[in-house]
BAKOL-120510 format. One record per residue (C-alpha): y, x, z; residue in three letters. Coordinates in steps of 0.02 Angstrom, whole numbers, padded with zeros to 5 digits, always signed. Last residue first. Layout:
BEGIN
YXZAla ...
REM end
This chain:
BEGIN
+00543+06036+03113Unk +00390+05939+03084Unk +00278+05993+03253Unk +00480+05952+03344Unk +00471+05772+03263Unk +00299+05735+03323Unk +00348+05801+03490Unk +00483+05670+03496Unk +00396+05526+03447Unk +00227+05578+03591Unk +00393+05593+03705Unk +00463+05422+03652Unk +00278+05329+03621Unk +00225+05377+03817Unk +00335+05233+03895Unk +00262+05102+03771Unk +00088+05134+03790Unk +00112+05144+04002Unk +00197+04977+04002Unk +00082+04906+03890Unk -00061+04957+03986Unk -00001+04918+04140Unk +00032+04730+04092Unk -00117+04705+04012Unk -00221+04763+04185Unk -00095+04636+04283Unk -00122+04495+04149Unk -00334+04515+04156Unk -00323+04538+04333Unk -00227+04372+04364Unk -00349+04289+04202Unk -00501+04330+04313Unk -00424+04290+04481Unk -00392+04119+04411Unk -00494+04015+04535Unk -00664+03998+04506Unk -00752+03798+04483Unk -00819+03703+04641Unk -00995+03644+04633Unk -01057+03473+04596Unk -00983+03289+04684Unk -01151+03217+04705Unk -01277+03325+04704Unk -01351+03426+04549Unk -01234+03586+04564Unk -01296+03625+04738Unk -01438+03752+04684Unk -01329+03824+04532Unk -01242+03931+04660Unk -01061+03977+04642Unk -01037+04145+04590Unk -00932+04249+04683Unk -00804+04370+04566Unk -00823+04564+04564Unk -00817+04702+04653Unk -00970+04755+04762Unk -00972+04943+04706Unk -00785+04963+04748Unk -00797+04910+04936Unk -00693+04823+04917Unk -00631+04666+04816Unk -00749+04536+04824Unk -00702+04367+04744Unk -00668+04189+04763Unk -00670+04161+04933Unk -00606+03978+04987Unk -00460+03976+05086Unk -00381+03880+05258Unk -00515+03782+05311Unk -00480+03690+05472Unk -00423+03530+05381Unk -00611+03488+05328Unk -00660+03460+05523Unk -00808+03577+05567Unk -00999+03533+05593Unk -01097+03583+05715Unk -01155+03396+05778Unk -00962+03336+05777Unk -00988+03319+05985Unk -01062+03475+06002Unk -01254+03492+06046Unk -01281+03590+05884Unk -01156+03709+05881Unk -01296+03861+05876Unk -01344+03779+05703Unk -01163+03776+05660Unk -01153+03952+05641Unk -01170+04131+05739Unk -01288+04209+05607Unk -01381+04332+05657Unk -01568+04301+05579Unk -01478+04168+05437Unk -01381+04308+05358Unk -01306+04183+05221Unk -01193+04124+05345Unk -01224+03929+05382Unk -01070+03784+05382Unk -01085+03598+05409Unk -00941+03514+05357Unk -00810+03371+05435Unk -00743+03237+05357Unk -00877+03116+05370Unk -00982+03164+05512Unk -01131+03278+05446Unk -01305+03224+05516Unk -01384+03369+05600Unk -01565+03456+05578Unk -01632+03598+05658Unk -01766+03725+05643Unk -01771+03923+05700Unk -01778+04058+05584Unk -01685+03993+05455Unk -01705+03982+05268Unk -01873+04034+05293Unk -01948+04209+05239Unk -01930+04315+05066Unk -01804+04422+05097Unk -01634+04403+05097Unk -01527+04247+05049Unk -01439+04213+04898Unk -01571+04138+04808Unk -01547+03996+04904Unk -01623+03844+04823Unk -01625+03690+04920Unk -01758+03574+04941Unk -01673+03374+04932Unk -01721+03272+05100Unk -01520+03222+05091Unk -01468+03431+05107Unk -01660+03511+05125Unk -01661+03729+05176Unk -01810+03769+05124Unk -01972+03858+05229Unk -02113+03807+05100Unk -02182+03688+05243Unk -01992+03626+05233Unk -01850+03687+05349Unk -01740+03664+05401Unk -01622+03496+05401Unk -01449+03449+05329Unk -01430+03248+05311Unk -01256+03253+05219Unk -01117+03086+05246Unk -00994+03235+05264Unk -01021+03375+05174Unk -01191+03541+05221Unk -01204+03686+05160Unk -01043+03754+05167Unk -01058+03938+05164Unk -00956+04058+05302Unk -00825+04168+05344Unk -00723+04148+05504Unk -00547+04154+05568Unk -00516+04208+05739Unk -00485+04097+05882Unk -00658+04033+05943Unk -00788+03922+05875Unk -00716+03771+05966Unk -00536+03824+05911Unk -00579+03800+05733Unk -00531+03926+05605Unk -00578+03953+05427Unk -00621+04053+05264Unk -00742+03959+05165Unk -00874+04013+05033Unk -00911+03854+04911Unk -01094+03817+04918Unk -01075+03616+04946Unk -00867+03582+04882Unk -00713+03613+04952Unk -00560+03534+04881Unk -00515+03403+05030Unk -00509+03576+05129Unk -00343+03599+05032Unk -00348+03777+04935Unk -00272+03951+04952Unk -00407+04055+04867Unk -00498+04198+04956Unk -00473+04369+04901Unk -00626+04477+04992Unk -00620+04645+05082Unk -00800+04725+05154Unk -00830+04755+05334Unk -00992+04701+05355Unk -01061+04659+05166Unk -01025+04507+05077Unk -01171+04410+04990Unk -01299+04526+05082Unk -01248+04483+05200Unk -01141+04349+05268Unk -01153+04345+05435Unk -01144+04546+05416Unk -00982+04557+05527Unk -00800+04595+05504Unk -00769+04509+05324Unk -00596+04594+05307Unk -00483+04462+05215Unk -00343+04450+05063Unk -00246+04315+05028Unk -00262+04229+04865Unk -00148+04091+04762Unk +00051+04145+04779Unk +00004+04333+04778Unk -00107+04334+04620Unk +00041+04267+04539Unk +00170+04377+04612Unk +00044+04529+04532Unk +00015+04434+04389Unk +00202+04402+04362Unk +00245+04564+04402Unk +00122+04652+04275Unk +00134+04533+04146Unk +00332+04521+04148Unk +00330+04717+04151Unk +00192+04718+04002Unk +00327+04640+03885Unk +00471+04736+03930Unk +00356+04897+03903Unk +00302+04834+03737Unk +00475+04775+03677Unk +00530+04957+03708Unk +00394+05041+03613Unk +00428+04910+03458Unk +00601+04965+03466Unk +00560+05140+03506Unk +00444+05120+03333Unk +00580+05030+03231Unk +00689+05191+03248Unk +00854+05159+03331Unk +01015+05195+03230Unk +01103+05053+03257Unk +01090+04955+03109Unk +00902+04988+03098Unk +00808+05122+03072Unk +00661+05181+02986Unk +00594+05341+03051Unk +00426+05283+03167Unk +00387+05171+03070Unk +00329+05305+02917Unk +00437+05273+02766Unk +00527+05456+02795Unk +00709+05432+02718Unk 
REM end
């Protein structure tokens, strides 16, 4: 009897290699469905439909944004969210701004300040002011104050102003935080939180798991694929021998 794996046998006559093979594609199956049924329980998908947020998230590009409590959001986090004052569709934008915040632009150097603190925004385009027009709003506790990173057309809460929460938005109306971009492909990958809010109180949110949902999903396929091929690879070994 050959010693190579693929022509031992065991008791029933199957080589240890198509056990092996079938192990793999059981194996990758419970990686690939549970990732995918992972992935599916914690992000939903969203069409950005305007360049608010450019040139973080292009017009028209597709994000996964994480399902989280608007108790979890943090200063710099990416929110998706809907409040009947801004109108009925949900809308992407930064928080900038928690409750208890002073939020005010901009400085001689043209910063954004959160609590008379210069922010760094190295997200934004160009190299002018953090917004072209000033303001300044205390945040009600609760509520956050929300910019899009394309500060020239951005419909935000500096344009919300004169309502009665000064701009801001109540926590609860956040329904998902974006974690990643997933189209178009050139853009794909996962959004970094900026260092510029880490040093206030409370820091910066961490990433979800969409790296270790990919990461089981990608496994997945390429056991399942690896152990599907190793019967007709086994078999056209044995046919090159005969």
């Amino acid at each position: 009897m050959s010693s190579s794996t693929e022509h031992r046998t065991n008791g029933r006559g199957r080589t240890t290699g198509s056990v092996l093979s079938g192990l793999a594609v059981a194996v990758g199956c419970v990686l690939f469905l549970g990732g995918f049924v992972w992935g599916a329980l914690t992000y939903r998908p969203y069409t950005v439909p305007t360049d608010s947020m450019a040139p973080t998230i292009a017009a028209g590009a597709r994000v996964l944004a994480e399902r989280v409590d608007g108790s979890e959001i943090r200063r710099g986090d990416i929110v998706v969210f809907k409040d009947d004052v801004w109108g009925d569709l949900p809308m992407v934008k930064r928080v900038v701004g928690i409750g208890g915040d002073k939020v005010a632009c901009c400085t001689k150097q043209g910063r954004l300040t959160v609590n008379a603190k210069p922010v760094e925004e190295p997200y934004l385009q160009g190299s002018g002011p953090a917004s072209p027009v000033g303001f300044k709003a205390k945040v009600p506790a609760g509520q956050l104050f929300l910019l899009g990173d394309h500060r020239n057309d951005s419909l935000d809460s500096r344009v919300h102003l004169t309502d009665g929460d000064h701009g801001s938005v109540p926590r609860s109306a956040v329904n998902a935080r974006v974690d990643a971009r997933a189209w178009p492909l050139g853009s794909v990958g996962v959004m970094q939180r900026p260092a510029g809010f880490a040093a206030f109180p409370g820091g910066i949110s961490q990433p979800g798991p969409v790296q270790p949902i990919t990461l089981a999903v990608v496994a997945g396929a390429v056991l399942i694929l690896g152990g599907a091929a190793y019967g007709p690879l086994a078999r056209r070994r044995a046919r090159k021998r005969g």
